[in-house]
PAKELUM-845798 format. One record per residue (C-alpha): x, y negated, z; residue in three letters. Coordinates in steps of 0.5 Angstrom, whole numbers. Example, Ala and Ser with C-alpha at 12.3 -4.5 7.8 and 13.67 -1.06 7.14 Angstrom:
# PAKELUM-845798
R	px	py	pz	res
R	25	9	16	Ala $
R	27	2	14	Ser $
# end
This chain:
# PAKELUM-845798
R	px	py	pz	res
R	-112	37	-61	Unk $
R	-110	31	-66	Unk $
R	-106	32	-71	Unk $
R	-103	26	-74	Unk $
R	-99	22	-80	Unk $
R	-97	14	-79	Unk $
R	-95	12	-86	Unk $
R	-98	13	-93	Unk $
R	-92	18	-95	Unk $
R	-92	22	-89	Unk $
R	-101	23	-90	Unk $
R	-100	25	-96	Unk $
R	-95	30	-94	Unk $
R	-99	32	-88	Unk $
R	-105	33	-93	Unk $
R	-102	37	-97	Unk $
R	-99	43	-91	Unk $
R	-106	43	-89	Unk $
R	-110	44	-96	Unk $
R	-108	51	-95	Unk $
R	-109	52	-87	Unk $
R	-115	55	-84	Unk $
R	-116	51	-78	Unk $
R	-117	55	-71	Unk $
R	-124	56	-67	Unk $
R	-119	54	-62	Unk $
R	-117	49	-60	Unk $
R	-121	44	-65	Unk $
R	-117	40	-69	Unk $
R	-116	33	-71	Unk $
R	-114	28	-77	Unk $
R	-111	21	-76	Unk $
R	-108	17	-81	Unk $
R	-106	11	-83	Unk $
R	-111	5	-85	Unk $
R	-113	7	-92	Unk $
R	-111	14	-93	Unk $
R	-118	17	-92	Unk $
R	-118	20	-98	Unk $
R	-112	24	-97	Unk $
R	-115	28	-92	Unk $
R	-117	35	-94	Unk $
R	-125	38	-94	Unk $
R	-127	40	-87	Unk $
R	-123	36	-82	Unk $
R	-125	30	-78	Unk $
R	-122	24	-78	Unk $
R	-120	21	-71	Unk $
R	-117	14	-69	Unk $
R	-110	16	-67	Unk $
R	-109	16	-59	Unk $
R	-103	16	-54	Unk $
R	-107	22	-49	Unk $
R	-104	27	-44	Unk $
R	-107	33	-49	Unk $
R	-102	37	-53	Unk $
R	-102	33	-60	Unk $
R	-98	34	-67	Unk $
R	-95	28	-71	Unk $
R	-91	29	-78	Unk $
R	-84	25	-77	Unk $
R	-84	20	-70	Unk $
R	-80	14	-72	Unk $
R	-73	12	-68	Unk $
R	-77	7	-63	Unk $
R	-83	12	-62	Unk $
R	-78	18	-59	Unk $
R	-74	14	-56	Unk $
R	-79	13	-51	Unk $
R	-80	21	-50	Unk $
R	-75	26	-49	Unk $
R	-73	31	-54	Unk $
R	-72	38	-54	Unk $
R	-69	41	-59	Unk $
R	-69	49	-60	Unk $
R	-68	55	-64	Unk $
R	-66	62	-65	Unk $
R	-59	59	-64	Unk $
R	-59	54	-59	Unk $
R	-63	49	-54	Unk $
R	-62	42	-53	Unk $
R	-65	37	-48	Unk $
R	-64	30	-50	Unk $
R	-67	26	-44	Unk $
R	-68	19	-44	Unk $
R	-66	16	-37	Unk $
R	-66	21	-32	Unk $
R	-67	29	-32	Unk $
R	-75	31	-33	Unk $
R	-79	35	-28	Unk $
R	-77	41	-33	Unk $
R	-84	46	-34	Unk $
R	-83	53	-33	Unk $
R	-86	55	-39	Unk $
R	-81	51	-44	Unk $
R	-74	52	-39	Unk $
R	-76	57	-33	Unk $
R	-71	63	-37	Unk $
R	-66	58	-39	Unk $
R	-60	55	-35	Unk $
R	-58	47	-35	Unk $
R	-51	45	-37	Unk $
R	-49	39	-39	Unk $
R	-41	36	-42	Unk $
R	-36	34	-37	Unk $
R	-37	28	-40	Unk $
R	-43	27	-37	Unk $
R	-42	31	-31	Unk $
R	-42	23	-27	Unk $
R	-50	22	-30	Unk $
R	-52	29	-28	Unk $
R	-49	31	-22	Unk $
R	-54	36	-20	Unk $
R	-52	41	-26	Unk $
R	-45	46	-24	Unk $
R	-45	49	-30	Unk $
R	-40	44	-34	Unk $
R	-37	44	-41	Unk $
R	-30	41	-43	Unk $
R	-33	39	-50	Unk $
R	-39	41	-54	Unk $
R	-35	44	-58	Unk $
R	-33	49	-52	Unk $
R	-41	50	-51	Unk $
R	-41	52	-58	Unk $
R	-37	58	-58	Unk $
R	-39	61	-52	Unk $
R	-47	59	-54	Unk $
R	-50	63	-49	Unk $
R	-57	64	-50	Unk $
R	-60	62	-43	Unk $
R	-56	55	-42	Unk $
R	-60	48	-44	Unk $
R	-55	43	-46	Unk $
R	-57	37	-43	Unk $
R	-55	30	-46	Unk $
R	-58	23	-47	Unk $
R	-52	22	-52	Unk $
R	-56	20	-58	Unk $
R	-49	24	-62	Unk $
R	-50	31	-59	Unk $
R	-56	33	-62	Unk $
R	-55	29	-69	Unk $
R	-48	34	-69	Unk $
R	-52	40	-67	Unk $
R	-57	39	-73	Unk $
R	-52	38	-79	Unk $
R	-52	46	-80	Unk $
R	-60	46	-79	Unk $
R	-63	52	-78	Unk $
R	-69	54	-81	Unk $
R	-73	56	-75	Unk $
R	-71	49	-71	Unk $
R	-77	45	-66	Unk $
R	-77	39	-63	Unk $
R	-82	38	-58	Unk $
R	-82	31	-55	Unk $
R	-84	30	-48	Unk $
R	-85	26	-42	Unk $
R	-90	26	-36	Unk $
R	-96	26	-39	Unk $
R	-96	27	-46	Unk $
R	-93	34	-51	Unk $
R	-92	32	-58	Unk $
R	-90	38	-63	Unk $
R	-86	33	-69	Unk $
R	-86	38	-74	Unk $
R	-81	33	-79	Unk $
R	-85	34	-86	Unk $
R	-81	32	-91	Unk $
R	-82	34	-98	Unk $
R	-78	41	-100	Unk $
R	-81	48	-99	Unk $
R	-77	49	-94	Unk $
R	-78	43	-89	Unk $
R	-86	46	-91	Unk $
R	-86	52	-89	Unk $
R	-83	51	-82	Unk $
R	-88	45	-82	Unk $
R	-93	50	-83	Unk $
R	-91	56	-79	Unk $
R	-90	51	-72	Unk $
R	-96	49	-74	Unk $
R	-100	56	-73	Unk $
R	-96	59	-68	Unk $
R	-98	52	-65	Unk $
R	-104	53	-65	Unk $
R	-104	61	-63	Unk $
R	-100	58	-56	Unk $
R	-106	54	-55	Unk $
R	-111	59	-56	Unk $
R	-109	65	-52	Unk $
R	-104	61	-46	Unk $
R	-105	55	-41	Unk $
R	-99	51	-43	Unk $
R	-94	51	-49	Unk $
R	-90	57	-48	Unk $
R	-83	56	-51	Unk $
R	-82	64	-52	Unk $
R	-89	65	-55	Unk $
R	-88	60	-60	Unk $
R	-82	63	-63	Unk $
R	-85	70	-63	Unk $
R	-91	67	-67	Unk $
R	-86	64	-72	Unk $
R	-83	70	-73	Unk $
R	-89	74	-74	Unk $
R	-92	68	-78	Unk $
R	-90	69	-86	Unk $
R	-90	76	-87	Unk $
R	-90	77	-95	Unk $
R	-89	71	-100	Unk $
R	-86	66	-94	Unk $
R	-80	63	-95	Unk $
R	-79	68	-102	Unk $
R	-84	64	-105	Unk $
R	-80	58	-106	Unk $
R	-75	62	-111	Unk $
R	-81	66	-114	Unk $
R	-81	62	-120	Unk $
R	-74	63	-121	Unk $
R	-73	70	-119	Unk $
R	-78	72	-125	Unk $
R	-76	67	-130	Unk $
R	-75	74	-134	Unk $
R	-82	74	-134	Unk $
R	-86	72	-141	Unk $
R	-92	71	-138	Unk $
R	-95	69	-144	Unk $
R	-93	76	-147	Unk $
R	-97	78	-142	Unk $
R	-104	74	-143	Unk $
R	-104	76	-150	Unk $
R	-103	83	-148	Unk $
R	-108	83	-144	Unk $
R	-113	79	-149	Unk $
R	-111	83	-154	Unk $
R	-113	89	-150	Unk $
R	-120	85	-148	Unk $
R	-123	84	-155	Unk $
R	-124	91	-156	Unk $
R	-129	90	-151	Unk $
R	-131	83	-152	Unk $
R	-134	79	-157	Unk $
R	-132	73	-155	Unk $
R	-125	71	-152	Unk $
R	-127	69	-144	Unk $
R	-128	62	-142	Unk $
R	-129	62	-134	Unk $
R	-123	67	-131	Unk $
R	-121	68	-124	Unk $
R	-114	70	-121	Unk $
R	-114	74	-116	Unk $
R	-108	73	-112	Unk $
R	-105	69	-117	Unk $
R	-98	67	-113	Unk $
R	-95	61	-116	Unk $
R	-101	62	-123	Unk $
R	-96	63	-128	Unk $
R	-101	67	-131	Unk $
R	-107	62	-130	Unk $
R	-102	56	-132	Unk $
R	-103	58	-138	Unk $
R	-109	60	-138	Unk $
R	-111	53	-136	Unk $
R	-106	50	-142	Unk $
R	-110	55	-147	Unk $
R	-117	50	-144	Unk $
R	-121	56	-140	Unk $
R	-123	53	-133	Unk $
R	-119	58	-128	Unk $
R	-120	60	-121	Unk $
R	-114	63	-117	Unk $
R	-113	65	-110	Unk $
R	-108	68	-106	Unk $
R	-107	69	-98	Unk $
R	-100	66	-98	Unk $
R	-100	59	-97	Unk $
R	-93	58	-99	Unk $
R	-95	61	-105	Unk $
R	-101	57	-108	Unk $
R	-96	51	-104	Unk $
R	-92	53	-109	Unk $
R	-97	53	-115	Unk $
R	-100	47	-114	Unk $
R	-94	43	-116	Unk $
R	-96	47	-124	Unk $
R	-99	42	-130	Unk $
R	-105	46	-131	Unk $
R	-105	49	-124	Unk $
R	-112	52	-124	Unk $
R	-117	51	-118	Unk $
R	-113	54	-112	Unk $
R	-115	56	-105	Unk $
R	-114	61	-99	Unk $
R	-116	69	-99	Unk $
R	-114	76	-99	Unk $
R	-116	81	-104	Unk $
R	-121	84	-99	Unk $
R	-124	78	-98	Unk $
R	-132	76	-101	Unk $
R	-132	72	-107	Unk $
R	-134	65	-108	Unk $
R	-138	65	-114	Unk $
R	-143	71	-116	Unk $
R	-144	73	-123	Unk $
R	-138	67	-126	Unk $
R	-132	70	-129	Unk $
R	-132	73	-136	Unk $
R	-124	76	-133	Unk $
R	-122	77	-127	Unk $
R	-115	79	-127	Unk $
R	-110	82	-121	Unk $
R	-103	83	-124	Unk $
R	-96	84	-121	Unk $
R	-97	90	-118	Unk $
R	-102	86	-113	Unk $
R	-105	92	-112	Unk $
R	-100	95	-108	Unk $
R	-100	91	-102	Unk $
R	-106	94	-101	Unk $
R	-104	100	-97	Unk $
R	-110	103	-96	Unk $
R	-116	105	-100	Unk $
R	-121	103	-97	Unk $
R	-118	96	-98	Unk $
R	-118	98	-107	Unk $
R	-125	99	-106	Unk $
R	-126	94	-103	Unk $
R	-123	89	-109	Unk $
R	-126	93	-114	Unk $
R	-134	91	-111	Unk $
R	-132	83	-111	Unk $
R	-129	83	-118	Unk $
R	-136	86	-119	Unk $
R	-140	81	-115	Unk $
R	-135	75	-118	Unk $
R	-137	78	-125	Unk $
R	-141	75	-131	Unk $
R	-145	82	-134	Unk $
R	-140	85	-139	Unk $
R	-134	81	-137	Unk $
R	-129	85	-135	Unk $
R	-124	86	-129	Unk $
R	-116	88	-130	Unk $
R	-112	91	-125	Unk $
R	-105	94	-125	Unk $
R	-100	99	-121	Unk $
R	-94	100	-120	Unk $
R	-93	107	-121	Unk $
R	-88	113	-118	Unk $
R	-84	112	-124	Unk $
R	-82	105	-123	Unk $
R	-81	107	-115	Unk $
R	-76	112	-116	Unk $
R	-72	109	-122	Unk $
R	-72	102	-120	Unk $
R	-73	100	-113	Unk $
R	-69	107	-111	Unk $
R	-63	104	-105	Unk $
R	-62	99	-109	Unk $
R	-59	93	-107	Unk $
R	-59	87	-111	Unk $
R	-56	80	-111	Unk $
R	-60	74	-113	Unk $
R	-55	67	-114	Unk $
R	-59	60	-114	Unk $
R	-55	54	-114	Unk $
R	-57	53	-106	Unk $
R	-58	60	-104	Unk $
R	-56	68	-105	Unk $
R	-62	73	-104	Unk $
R	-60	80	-103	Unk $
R	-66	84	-103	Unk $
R	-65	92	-101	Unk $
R	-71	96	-104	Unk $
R	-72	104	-102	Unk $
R	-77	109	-104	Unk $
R	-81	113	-98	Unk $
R	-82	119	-103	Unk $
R	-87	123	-98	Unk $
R	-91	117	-95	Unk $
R	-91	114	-102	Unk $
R	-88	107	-99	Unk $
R	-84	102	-103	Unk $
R	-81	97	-98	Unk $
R	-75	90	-101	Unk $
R	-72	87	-95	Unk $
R	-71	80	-97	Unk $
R	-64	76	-93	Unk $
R	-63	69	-95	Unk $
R	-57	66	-95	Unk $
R	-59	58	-95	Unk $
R	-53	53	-96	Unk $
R	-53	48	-89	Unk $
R	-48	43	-89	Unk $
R	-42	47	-88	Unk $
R	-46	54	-86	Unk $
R	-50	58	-89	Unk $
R	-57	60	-85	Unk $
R	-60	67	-86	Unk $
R	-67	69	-86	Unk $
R	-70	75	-87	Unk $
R	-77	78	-90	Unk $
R	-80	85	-91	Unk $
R	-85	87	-97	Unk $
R	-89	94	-96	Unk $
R	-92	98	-102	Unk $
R	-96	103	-103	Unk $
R	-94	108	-109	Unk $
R	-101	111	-112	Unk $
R	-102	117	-116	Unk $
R	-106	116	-122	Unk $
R	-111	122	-121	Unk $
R	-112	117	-114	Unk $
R	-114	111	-117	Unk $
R	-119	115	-122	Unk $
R	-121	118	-116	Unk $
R	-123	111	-112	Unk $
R	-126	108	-120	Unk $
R	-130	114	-120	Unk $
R	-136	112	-116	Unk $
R	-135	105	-116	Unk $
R	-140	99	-120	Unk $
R	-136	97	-125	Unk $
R	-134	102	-131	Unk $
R	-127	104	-133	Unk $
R	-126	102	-141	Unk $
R	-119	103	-141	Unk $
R	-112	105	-139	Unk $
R	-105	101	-141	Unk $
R	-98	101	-142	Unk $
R	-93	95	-145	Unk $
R	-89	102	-148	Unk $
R	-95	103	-152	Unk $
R	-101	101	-156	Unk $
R	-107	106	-156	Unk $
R	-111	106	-150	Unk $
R	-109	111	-145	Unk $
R	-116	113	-141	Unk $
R	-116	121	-145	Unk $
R	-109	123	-143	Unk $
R	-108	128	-138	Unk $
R	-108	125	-131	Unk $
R	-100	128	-128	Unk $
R	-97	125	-134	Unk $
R	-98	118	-133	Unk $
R	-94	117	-127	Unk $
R	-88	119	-128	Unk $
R	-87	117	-136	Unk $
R	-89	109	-135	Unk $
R	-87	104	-129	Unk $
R	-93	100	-130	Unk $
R	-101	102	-132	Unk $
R	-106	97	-133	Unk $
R	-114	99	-132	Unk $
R	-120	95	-135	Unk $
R	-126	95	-132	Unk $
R	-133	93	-134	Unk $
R	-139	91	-131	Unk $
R	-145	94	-135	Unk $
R	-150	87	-138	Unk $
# end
């Protein structure tokens, strides 16, 4: 399968949303761009000449002239919309088989086939039925549909022997994580179904983001109470107990929007970071001093062996591990990664926090473009913290809703001293913000319930 940009702003567009996706092992994929943007392409992909053939293909933004040669089919969670560009296609099963054409009764003369008719657009829009296809070849019908556009919307192109996903790329973070959430869902159709399937498509964009989808666009806004640079001189301070020299080769594991590594890049060390949101690192490439940023899961193996002085997994990442085979795990790749003597830090979020600030409360977060409700409840006897995030995001005259769930696991201390008992690297020392001692003598059961956060320092041995 090709996917393909047709002028330079566009394949930088498309360089970027793919710098973070993992190619398939189906189908093959494909670049093409234009004449003298090669260099745009990310590491790994082919470089293809663009071809018109009948196989599914992917292009960023078709001109005017390009769709007006196609027919165009609009749909998302809240309509479907045919625009034909003469007279009404042989309609595949897999795209139209549940749906019911109708068309307005100003068009009834041009479509005498279909029975169903509406007096006015606005009709249709009232009554929204979710199994009719409104069908037109009025360029204006669709375009009104569009001022409120949902976040979920495609358009598919078509005619007898091409499909074309036009993933209509701009540059915003919404217009990204669309793009990049058909894309996978795309991908996934044509792995496990012998057509593009409408249903299967929008079943994968639903489950495509996860944690950190549309949230990462408001991250940085949502924890601008944050000092990051309070935190890097915390943990630093902490470290020199245990280091002679202040590290100079630090990884961040999932790093988010490098808040942390930005500075640390600023203060002149040479810093890895990762996460498995690509929305995230889309976010965090936009940083000055962004660090070398790619895609992985805390459980995932190391790049680099025997590299980093520090290896740092703050921000209650730990959490979203929600078993303990998956903590060990990530505990065994800091000490691959690492240097002798270099040290890893980690943090929790403890019951303390969970039952005193994320207890059924619901919180209202106002952006200039959008309000974030999020609803936080503790599940005290599985030890789970969930946030149901709802966005709110102004278009046109409306608002569209999006919706995002995060799931925690709450670790009792005497738990994770369990997992560092008999892992490689050495406890040197537990930590709190309230306090300035190091913590690794006090009695397990007090831990949790008198401080919201804890931090552990490991070493491996030299």
């Amino acid at each position: 399968m090709n996917i393909a940009a047709f002028d330079e702003s566009d394949a930088k567009l498309l360089a970027e949303l793919l710098r973070f996706f993992v190619q398939p092992k189906q189908p093959q994929l494909s670049l093409s761009l234009p004449k003298g943007c090669e260099d745009e392409a990310p590491s790994g992909w082919e470089l293809k000449e663009y071809e018109a053939s009948g196989e599914p293909r992917v292009v960023v933004n078709q001109s005017e002239e390009q769709l007006a040669q196609l027919h165009q089919f609009y749909f998302c969670s809240s309509f479907r919309c045919l625009k034909i560009t003469n007279k009404i296609p042989q309609l595949s099963p897999a795209l139209f088989g549940d749906l019911e054409p109708c068309c307005l009764s100003s068009e009834a003369d041009d479509f005498p086939q279909i029975t169903r008719r509406y007096p006015t657009l606005k009709a249709w829009l009232n009554d929204m039925p979710k199994d009719t296809l409104l069908v037109t070849s009025q360029e204006l019908i669709p375009e009104a549909l569009l001022i409120n556009e949902p976040d979920d919307l495609w358009l598919l192109a078509f005619d007898d022997d091409n499909m074309i996903l036009d993933l209509r790329l701009e540059d915003s973070s919404q217009a990204h994580y669309r793009a990049y959430s058909q894309l996978s869902a795309w991908c996934l159709c044509l792995e496990y179904y012998d057509e593009i399937d409408r249903l299967s498509l929008s079943r994968c964009y639903q489950n495509s983001a996860g944690s950190y989808g549309f949230f990462a666009e408001f991250y940085d806004r949502y924890m601008a109470h944050v000092d990051y640079s309070e935190w890097i001189e915390m943990i630093l301070t902490w470290a020199r107990h245990f280091m002679r020299d202040t590290p100079k080769v630090v990884l961040e594991m999932a790093c988010g929007t490098a808040n942390i590594s930005e500075q640390l890049v600023y203060k002149g060390m040479e810093v890895d970071g990762f996460d498995s949101s690509p929305f995230m690192l889309h976010e965090a490439s936009k940083k000055s001093f962004k660090p070398n940023l790619y895609l992985a899961s805390l459980t995932q193996a190391p790049r680099r062996g025997n590299h980093y002085d520090l290896i740092l997994c703050l921000f209650d990442s730990i959490n979203y591990l929600l078993k303990k085979e998956e903590i060990k795990k990530t505990i065994n790749n800091a000490h691959l990664a690492l240097k002798p003597g270099g040290l890893f830090v980690f943090d929790i979020s403890t019951i303390y926090n969970s039952r005193n600030n994320f207890c059924d409360e619901i919180n209202n977060h106002q952006f200039e473009d959008a309000t974030i409700v999020q609803h936080a409840y503790y599940d005290e006897v599985r030890l789970r913290q969930r946030s149901f995030l709802t966005l709110y995001r102004r278009k046109g005259t409306a608002y569209v809703m999006s919706q995002e769930d995060h799931c925690q696991r709450v670790y009792y201390h005497r738990e994770i001293m369990s997992m560092l008992k008999d892992c490689p690297l050495e406890l040197k020392g537990i930590f709190a913000t309230e306090v300035r001692g190091n913590l690794i003598s006090r009695k397990l059961q007090d831990l949790d319930f008198r401080y919201p956060r804890l931090f552990y320092m490991l070493q491996k041995s030299k």
